[in-house]
C-alpha positions in Angstrom: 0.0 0.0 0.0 1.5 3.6 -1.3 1.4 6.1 1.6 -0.9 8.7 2.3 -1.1 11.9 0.1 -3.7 15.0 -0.9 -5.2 15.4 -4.2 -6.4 18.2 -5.6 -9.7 18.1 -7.5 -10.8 20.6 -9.8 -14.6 22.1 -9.1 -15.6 24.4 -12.2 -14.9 28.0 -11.3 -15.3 27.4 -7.6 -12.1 26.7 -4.9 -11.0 23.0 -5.6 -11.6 20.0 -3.3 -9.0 18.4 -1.4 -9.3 15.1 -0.8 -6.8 12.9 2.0 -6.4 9.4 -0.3 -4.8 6.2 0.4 -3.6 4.1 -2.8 -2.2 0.8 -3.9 -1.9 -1.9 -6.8 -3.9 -4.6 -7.9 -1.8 -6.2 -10.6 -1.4 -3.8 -12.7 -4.1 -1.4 -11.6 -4.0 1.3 -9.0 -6.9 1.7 -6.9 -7.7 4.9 -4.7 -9.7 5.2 -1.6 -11.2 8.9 0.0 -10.8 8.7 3.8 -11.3 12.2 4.3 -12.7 15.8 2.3 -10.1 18.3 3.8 -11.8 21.0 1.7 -13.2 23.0 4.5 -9.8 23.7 6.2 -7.9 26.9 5.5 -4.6 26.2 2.8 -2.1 26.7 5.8 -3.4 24.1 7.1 -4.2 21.5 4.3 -0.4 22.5 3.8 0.7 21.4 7.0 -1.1 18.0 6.3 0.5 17.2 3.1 4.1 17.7 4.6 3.0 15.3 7.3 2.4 13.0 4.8 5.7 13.7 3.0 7.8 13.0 6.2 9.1 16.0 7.1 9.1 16.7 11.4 6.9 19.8 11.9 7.4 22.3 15.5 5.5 24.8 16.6 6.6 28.5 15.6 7.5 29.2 19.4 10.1 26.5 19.3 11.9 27.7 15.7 12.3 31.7 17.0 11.3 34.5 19.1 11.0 38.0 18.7 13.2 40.1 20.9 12.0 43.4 19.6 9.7 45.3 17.0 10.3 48.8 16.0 7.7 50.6 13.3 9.6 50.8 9.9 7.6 51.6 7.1 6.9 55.1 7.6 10.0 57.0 8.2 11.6 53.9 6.0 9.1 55.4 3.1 9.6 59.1 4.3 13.7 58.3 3.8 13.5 56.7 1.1 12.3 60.4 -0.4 14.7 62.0 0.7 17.5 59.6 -0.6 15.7 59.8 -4.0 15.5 63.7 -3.6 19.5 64.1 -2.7 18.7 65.7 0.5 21.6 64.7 2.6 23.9 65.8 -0.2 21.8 69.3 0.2 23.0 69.3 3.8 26.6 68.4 3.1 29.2 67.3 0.4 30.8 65.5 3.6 29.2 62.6 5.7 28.8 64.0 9.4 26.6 63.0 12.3 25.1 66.2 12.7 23.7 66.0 8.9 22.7 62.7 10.0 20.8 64.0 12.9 18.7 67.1 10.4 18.0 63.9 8.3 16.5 62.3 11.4 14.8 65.3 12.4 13.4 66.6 8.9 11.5 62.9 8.6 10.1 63.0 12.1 9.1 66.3 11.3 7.3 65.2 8.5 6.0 61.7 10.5 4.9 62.8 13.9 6.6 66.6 14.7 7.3 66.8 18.4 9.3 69.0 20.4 13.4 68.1 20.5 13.0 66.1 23.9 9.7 64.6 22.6 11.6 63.5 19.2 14.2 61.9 20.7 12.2 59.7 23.0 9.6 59.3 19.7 12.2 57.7 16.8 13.3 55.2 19.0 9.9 53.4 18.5 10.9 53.3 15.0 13.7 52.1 12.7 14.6 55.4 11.4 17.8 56.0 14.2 19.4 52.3 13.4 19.1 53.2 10.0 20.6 56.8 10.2 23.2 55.5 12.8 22.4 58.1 15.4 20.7 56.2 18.2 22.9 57.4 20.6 21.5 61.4 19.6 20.0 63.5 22.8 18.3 66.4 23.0 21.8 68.6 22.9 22.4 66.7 20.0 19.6 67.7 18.6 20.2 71.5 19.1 23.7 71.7 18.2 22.5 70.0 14.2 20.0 72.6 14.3 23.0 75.2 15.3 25.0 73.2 12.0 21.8 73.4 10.0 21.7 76.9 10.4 25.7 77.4 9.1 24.5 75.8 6.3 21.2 77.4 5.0 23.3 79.4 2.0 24.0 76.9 0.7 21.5 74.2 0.9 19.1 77.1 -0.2 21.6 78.1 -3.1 21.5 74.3 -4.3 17.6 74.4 -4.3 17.0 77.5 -5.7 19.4 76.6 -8.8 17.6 73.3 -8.6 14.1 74.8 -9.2 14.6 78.4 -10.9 16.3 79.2 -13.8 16.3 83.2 -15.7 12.7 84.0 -15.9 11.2 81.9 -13.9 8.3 82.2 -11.6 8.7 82.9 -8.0 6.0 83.0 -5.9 6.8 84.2 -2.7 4.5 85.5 0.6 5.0 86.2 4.1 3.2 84.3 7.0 3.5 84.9 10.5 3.5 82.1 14.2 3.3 83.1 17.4 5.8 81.9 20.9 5.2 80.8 23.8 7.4 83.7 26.1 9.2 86.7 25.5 12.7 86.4 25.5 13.7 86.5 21.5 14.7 89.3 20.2 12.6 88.4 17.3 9.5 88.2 19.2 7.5 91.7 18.5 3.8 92.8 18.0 2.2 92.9 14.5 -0.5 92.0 12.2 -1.1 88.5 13.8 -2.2 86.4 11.0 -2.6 83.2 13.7 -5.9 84.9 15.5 -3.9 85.1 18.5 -4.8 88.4 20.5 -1.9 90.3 22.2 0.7 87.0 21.6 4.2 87.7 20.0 5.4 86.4 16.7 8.4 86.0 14.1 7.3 86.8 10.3 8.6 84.8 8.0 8.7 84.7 4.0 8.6 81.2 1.9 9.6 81.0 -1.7 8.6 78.6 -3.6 8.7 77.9 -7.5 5.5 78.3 -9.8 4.2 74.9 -8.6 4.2 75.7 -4.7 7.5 73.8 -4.4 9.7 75.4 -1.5 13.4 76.9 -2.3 14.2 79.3 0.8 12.3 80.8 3.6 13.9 84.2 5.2 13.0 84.8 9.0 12.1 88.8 10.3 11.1 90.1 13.1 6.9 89.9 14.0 6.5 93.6 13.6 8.0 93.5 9.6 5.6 94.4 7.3 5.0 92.4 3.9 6.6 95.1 1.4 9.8 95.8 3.3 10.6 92.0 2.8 10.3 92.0 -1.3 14.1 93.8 -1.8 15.8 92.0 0.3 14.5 88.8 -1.8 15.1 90.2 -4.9 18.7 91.3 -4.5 19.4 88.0 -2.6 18.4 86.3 -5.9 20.5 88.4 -8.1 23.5 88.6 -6.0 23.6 85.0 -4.3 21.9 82.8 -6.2 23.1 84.5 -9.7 19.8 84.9 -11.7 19.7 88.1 -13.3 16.0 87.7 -14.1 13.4 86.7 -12.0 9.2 87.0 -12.0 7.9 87.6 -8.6 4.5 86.6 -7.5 3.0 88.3 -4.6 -0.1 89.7 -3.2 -1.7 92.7 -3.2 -0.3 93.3 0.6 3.5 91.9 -0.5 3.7 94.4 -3.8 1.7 97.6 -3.4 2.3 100.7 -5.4 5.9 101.6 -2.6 7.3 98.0 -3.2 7.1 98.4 -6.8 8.6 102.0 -6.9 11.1 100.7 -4.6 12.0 97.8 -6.5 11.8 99.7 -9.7 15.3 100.5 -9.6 16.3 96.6 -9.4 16.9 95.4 -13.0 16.0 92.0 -13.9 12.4 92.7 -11.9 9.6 91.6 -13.5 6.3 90.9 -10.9 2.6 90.2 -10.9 0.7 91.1 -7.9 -2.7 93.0 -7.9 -4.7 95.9 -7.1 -6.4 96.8 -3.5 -10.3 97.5 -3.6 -9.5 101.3 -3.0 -7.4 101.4 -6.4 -9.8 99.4 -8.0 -13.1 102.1 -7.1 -10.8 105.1 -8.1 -10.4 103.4 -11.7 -14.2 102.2 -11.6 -15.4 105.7 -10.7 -13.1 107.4 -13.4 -14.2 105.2 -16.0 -11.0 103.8 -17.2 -13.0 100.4 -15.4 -16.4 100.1 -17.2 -18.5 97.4 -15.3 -20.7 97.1 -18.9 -17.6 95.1 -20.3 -18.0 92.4 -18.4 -21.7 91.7 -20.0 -20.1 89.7 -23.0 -16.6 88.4 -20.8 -15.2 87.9 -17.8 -11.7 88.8 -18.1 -10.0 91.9 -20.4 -7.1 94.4 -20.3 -6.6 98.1 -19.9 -4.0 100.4 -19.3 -4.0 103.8 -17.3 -1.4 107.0 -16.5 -1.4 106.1 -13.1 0.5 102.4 -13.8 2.7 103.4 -16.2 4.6 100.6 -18.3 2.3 97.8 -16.7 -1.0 96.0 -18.2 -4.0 95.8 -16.2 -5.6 92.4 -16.3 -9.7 93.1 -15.2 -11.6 89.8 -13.9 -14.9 89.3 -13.0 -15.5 86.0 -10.8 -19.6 85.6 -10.3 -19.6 83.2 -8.5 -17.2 85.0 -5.8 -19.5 87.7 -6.2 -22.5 86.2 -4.9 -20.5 84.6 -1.9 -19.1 88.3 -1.1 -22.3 89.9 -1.1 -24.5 87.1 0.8 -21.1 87.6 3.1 -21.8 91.1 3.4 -25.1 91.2 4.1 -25.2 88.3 7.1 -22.6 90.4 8.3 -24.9 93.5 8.4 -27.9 92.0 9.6 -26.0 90.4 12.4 -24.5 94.1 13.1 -27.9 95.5 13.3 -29.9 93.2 15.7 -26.8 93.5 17.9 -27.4 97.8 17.7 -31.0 97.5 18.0 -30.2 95.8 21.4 -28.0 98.7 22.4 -30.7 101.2 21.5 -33.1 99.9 23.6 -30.6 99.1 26.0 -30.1 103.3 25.8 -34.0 103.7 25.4 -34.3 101.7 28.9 -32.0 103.6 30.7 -29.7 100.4 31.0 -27.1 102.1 29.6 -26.3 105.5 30.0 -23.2 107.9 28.9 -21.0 108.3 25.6 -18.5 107.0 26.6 -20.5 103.8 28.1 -22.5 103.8 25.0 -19.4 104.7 22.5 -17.7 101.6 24.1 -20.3 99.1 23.7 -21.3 100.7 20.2 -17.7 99.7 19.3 -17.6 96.2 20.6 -20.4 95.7 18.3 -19.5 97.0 15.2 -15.8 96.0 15.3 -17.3 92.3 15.5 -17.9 92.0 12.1 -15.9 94.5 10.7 -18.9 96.7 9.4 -18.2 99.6 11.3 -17.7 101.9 7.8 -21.1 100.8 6.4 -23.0 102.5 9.4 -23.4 106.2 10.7 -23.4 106.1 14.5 -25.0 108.8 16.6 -24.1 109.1 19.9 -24.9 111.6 23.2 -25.4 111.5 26.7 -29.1 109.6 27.0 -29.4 108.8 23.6 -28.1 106.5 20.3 -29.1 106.2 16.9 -27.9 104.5 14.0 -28.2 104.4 10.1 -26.8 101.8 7.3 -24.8 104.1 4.5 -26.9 102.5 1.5 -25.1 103.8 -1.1 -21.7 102.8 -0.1 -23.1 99.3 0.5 -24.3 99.2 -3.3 -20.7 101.0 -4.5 -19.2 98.2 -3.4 -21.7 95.6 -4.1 -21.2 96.7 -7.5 -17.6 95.7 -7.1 -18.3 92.1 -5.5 -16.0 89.3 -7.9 -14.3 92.1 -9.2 -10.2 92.2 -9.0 -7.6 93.4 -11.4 -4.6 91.4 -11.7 -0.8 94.0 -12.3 2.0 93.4 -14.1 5.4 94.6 -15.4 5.1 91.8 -17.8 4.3 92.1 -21.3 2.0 90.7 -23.8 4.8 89.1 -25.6 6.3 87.5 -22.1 2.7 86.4 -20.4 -0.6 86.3 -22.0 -3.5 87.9 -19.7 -4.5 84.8 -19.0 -1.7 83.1 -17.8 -1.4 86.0 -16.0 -4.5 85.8 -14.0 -3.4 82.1 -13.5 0.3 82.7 -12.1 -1.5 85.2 -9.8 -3.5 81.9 -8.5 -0.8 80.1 -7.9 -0.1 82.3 -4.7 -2.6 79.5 -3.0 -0.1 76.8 -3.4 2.1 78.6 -1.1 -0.7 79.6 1.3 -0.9 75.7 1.4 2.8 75.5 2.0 1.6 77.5 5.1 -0.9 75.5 6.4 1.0 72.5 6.1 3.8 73.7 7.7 1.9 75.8 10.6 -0.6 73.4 11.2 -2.0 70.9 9.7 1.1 68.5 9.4 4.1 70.1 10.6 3.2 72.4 13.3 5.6 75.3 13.4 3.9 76.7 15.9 4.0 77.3 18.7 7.9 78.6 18.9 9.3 77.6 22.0 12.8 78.7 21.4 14.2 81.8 23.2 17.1 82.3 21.1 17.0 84.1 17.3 19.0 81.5 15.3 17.3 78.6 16.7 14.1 80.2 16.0 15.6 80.4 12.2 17.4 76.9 12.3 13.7 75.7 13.9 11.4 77.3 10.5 14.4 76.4 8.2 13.4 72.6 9.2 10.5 72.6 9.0 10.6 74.3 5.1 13.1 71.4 4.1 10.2 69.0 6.2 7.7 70.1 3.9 9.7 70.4 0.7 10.2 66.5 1.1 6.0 66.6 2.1 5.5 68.2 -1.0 7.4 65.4 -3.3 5.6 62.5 -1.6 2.1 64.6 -1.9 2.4 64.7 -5.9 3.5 61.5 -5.8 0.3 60.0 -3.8 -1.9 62.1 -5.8 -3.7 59.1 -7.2 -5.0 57.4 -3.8 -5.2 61.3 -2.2 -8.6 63.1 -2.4 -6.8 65.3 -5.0 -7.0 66.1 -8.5 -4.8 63.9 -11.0 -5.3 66.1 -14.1 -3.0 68.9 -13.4 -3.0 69.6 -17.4 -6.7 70.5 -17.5 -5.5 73.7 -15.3 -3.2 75.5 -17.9 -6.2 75.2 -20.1 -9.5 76.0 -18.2 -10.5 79.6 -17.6 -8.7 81.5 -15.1 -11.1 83.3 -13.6 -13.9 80.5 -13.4 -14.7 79.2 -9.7 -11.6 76.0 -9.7 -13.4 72.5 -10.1 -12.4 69.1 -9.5 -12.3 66.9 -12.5 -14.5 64.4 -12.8 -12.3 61.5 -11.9 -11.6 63.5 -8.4 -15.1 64.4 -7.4 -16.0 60.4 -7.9 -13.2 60.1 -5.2 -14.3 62.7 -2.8 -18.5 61.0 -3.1 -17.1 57.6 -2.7 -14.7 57.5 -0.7 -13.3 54.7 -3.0 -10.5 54.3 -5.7 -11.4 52.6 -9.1 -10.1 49.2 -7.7 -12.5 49.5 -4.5 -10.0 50.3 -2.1 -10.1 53.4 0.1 -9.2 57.2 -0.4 -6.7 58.8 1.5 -5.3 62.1 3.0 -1.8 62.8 3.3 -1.5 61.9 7.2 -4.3 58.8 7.1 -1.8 57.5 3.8 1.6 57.9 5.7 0.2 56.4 9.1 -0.7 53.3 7.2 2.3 52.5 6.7 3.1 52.2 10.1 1.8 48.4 10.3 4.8 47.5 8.3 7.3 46.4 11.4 11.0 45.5 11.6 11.2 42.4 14.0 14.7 40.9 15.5 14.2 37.6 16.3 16.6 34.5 17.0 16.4 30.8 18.2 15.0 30.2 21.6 17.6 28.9 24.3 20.4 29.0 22.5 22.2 32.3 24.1 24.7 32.5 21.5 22.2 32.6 18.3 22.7 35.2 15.8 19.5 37.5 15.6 17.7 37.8 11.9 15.6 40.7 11.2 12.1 39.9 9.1 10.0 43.0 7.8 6.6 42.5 7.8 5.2 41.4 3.8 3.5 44.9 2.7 -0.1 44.4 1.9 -1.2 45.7 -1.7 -2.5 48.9 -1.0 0.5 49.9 0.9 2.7 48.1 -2.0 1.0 50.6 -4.8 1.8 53.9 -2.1 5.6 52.7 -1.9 5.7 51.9 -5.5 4.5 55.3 -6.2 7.0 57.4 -4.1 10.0 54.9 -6.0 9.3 57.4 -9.0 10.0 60.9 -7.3 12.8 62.5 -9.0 14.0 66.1 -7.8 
């Protein structure tokens, strides 16, 4: 009698049966006999049968190895893999050094889980990424003196990117952001226009820029009490004079390049900028009828010229859409002004509140709550307050809702109008730069740091954090809630309300990919890699085993991310 063995017996379309069959000869026949359908038990286990049957001397897992320790690998592994493929630690330094080694440690925890200095170096020793930068021994003064190094090195690293990413000519788009500390002992710290909604905190200003696709090249750190405009020269001759390009397109907003930035960078040669015009500018041209509102009956976008913007073409726009929003905006806003006033007056009627100066202060509390106050006429005395809307300046500037005129140096032979309209745009990439980097992945802020170049060295990190953000975010645009056809926006009209294409609002309603598996953000995608862990393991008993490392199998969805961050290029 023949021993033992499984067959395998084919069932249509369905799983096949397994069968446990004994066989032998009769003359010259061979005759087979089922003891036993095996088809309901799993394959590991059918598996395990069949090598039973074979021979071989089976043990239970326990008895073969143990592991000794797990780490989480397949984040800041994926995150360092990025920056490998992106040449950052050659950015740092021509020379290996274990400072550089530490700024590449920090930059991915930065971009994995940011943390304070203490906090990170008790945080990366849960994962892989300190074995595989060699700096597990690094403390918290190690941590500060590579940020000191980092700092010594900012020229340059920012000279490499900036020749990386802008050539003559290029687009820079470049804007000024500001974060707030926690105490009052840097020098940088001052009062200014707090951008963070933080009331009577202090704050460093600080100006990214980034090429034409919202990719980060340099960020420059000021004091909190700098405004926007003195910021702009500085730039410019830094990228003439250090990084060598002797012509350059800056992109800024209406705030950054107003009429004294551009007369004051007039004398820079090389200049070109676009930028736009404040409401106020845009009225004076409406109401001198160089602007006629009729035009935009048959389009939504044309140019003009006028003596007061000598040598630069005005690009006029007319967003609907944004109209309607501004105006429903508006009037909420005034109809929540007035209920609050009409409770005042009869607070004054009442006798509840008496006195000018008791009525002038509440008066002001209200109106300064929704930042009406110059659409009303306020009358107030002793016993006694009254209050009016100013209709007609409501409907001037109702008349202007959607309304903005794009400026520029640039001429019709260098930049169609509307390419124009949609460089001017592009500004939001870097106002996304800023919430990335202030909040919503690599938290900035709060600045704990007291002194001024560890404030800078601290904002410098977290720029080159989210220029390696920015790489993995293009890459992962496929299983991100973002838009794949980046082509369809050099094409669509630039002053339309943006819309998704219709392969990214299927993502957003679903939830789903095409293949049925789930949608990501940025942070949900990165964390899942997280269940990829690096085990050491070795023998059991035996104290003088060698240890094996086994990385957990990557399941297909976290396969297809790491396959699509192997094709970043810088």
């Amino acid at each position: 009698m023949e021993p033992m063995h499984i067959d395998v017996v084919p069932n249509r379309g369905s799983r096949p049966a397994y069968l446990l069959r004994e066989a032998w000869r009769e003359g010259k026949k061979i005759r087979k006999r089922t003891l036993a359908n095996l088809s309901s038990l799993p394959n590991d286990q059918i598996e395990a049968i069949r090598r039973v049957l074979r021979g071989e001397k089976l043990a239970a897992v326990g008895e073969l190895f143990e592991i000794t320790a797990s780490r989480i690998h397949g984040d800041t592994d994926a995150v360092l893999s990025v920056m490998k493929r992106l040449g950052i630690r050659e950015l740092l330094s021509a020379r290996p050094s274990f400072e550089a080694e530490v700024v590449m440690g920090m930059v991915a925890a930065r971009v994995v889980a940011p943390h304070t200095k203490l906090a990170t170096t008790r945080w990366w020793r849960t994962r892989t990424l300190p074995e595989d930068l060699q700096i597990e021994p690094a403390t918290e003064a190690d941590l500060y003196r590579a940020m000191d190094w980092l700092l010594g090195h900012q020229d340059l690293i920012e000279k490499k990117l900036v020749a990386r990413h802008l050539k003559n000519g290029s687009l820079a788009l470049y804007d000024l952001t500001s974060s707030y500390f926690e105490g009052k002992k840097c020098s940088l710290a001052a009062r200014g226009h707090n951008r963070d909604g933080k009331k009577n905190k202090l704050q460093v200003n600080y100006g990214l820029l980034a090429d034409e696709r919202g990719c980060p090249v340099a960020v420059s750190v000021y004091p909190g009490d700098t405004g926007d405009p003195k910021t702009l020269r500085p730039l410019v001759e830094r990228l003439k004079q250090h990084h060598r390009l002797e012509r350059v397109v800056v992109v800024g907003d209406r705030g950054m390049i107003g009429q004294a930035a551009i007369e004051d960078a007039s004398t820079l040669a090389g200049l070109k900028w676009i930028t736009a015009l404040k409401s106020s500018q845009i009225r004076a041209l409406v109401e001198g009828g160089a602007l006629q509102l009729g035009l935009f009956d048959e389009k939504n976008l044309f140019e003009l010229t006028h003596p007061d913007y000598p040598g630069e073409r005005l690009v006029a726009c007319r967003n609907v859409e944004l109209g309607k929003l501004r105006g429903h905006t508006r009037q909420s806003l005034l109809e929540a002004t007035v209920k609050e006033l009409e409770m005042v007056s009869r607070m004054v009627r009442s006798g509840k509140l008496r006195g000018a100066g008791s009525i002038g202060v509440r008066v002001g509390r209200v109106v300064n709550k929704y930042k009406v106050a110059k659409h009303f006429d306020l009358t107030i005395e002793t016993n006694r307050f009254d209050f009016a809307l100013r209709e007609a300046e409501i409907a001037a500037e109702a008349a202007l809702d959607g309304i903005y005129v794009i400026r520029t140096s640039l001429s019709k032979k260098e930049m169609s109008a509307s390419d124009a309209v949609r460089s001017y745009k592009s500004l939001s990439q870097v106002e996304r730069a800023f919430r990335s980097i202030k909040t919503v992945d690599l938290e900035v802020r709060p600045i704990h740091h007291h002194l001024a170049d560890r404030v800078r060295a601290h904002i410098f990190l977290c720029m080159l954090a989210y220029y390696v953000e920015w790489h993995i975010r293009e890459a992962w645009r496929p299983i991100l809630f973002a838009d794949v056809d980046l082509e369809a926006k050099a094409i669509r009209d630039p002053v339309a309300p943006a819309q998704r294409s219709v392969d990214a609002e299927e993502k957003v309603a679903t939830k789903t990919l095409p293949d049925g598996t789930a949608v990501h953000s940025f942070r949900t995608a990165l964390s899942g890699l997280s269940t990829i862990v690096r085990n050491t393991c070795r023998t059991p008993g035996l104290p003088n085993a060698a240890s094996f490392l086994v990385v957990t199998t990557p399941t297909s969805q976290q396969q297809r991310a790491l396959d699509l961050l192997a094709k970043i290029a810088p």
